[in-house]
GUZA-633508 format. One record per atom (N, C-alpha, C, CB): x, y, z. Coordinates in steps of 0.02 Angstrom, whole numbers, plus 50000, padded with zeros to 5 digits. Each point is the difference from the previous one (the first is absolute). Last residue first. Glycine has a CB too. Layout:
XYZ;...
//
This chain:
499744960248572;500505000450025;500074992050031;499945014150013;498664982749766;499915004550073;500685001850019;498954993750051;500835004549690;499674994450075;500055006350050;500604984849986;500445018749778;499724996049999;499274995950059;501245002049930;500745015250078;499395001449966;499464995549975;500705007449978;501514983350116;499425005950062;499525002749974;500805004550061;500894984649798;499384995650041;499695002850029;500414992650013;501015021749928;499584996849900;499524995250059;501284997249848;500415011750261;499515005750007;499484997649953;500825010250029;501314974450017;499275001950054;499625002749984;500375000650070;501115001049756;499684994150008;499565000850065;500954993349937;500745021150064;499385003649927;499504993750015;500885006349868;500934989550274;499535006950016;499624998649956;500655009150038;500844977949884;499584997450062;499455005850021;501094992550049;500745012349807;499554997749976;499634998350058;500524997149898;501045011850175;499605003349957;499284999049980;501015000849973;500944985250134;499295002650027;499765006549980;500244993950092;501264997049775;499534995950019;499635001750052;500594992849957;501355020649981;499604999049942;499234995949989;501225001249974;500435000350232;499685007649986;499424999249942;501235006750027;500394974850008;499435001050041;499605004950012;500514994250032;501505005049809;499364995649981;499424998850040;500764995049948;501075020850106;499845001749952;499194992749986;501585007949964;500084987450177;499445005850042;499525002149935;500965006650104;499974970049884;500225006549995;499425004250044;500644998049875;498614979250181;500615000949917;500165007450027;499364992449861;498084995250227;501154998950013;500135000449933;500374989650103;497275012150056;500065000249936;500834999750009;498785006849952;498904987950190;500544999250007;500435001149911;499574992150130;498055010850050;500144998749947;500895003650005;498504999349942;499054997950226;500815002449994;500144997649932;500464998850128;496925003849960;500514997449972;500785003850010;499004995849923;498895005750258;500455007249936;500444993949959;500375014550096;497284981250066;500674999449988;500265003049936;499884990450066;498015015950121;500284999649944;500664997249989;499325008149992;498824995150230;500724998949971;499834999049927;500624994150107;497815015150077;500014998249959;500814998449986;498795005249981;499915008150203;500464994750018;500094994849939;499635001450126;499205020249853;499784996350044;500274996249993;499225002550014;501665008049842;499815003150044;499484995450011;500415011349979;501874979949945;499535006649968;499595002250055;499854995649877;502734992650088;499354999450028;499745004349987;500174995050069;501724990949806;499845006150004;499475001350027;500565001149926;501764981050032;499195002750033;499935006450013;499844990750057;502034995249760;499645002850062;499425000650025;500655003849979;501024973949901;499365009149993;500235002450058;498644997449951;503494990050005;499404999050018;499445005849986;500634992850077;502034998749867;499555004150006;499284996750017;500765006949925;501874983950068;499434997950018;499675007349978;500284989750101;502105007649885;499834993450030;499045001449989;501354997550110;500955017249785;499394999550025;499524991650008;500165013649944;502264995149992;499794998050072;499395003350018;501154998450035;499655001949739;500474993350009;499784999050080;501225002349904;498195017249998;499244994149968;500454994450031;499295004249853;500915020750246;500524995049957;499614993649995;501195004750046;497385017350010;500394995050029;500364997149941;499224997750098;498925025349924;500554996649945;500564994750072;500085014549869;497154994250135;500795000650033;500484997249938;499644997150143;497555013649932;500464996949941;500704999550038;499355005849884;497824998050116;500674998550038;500604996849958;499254998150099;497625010849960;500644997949933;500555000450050;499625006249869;497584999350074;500624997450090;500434996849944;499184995050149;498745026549820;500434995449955;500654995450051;499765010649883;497735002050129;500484999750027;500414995849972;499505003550082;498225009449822;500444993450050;500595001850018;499594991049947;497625019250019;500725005049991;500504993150033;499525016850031;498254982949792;500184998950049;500755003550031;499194990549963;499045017849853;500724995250006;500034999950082;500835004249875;496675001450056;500565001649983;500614996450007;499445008250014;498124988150031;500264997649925;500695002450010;498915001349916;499565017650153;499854993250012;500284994949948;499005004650057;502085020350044;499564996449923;499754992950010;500815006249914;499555017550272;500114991649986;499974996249941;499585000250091;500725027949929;499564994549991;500304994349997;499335006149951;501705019750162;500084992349943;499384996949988;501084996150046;498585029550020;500294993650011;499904995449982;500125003150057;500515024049917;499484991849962;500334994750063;500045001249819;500185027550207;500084995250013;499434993849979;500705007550078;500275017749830;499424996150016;500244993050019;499255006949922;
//
């Protein structure tokens, strides 16, 4: 028997997550800047960049944390 889905009014929105990552030598990184992210109807969003240094091991460990932390504010507010 074929159901079909129901819309739930209220429901989770569906997002898109914009991210980027590089590992550079911290001794010749000169500058980072945001990014831009355009939406639909010609809207721009800016994407903070954020900058972390030490071991691979310790930067792994911190943007860990960071993740968990975005997701704690994100529940908090809007996208």
């Amino acid at each position: 028997m074929d159901e079909k889905l129901k819309l739930v009014k209220g429901g989770a929105p569906k997002l898109a997550l914009v991210y980027g990552m590089r590992l550079v030598d911290s001794d010749k990184l000169l500058e980072v800047e945001d990014a831009l992210v355009r939406v639909a109807e010609g809207a721009e969003r800016r994407v903070t960049m954020h900058v972390i240094e030490g071991s691979k091991e310790h930067i792994r460990r911190q943007l860990l944390q960071s993740v968990e932390a975005f997701f704690d504010l994100f529940e908090d507010g809007e996208p």
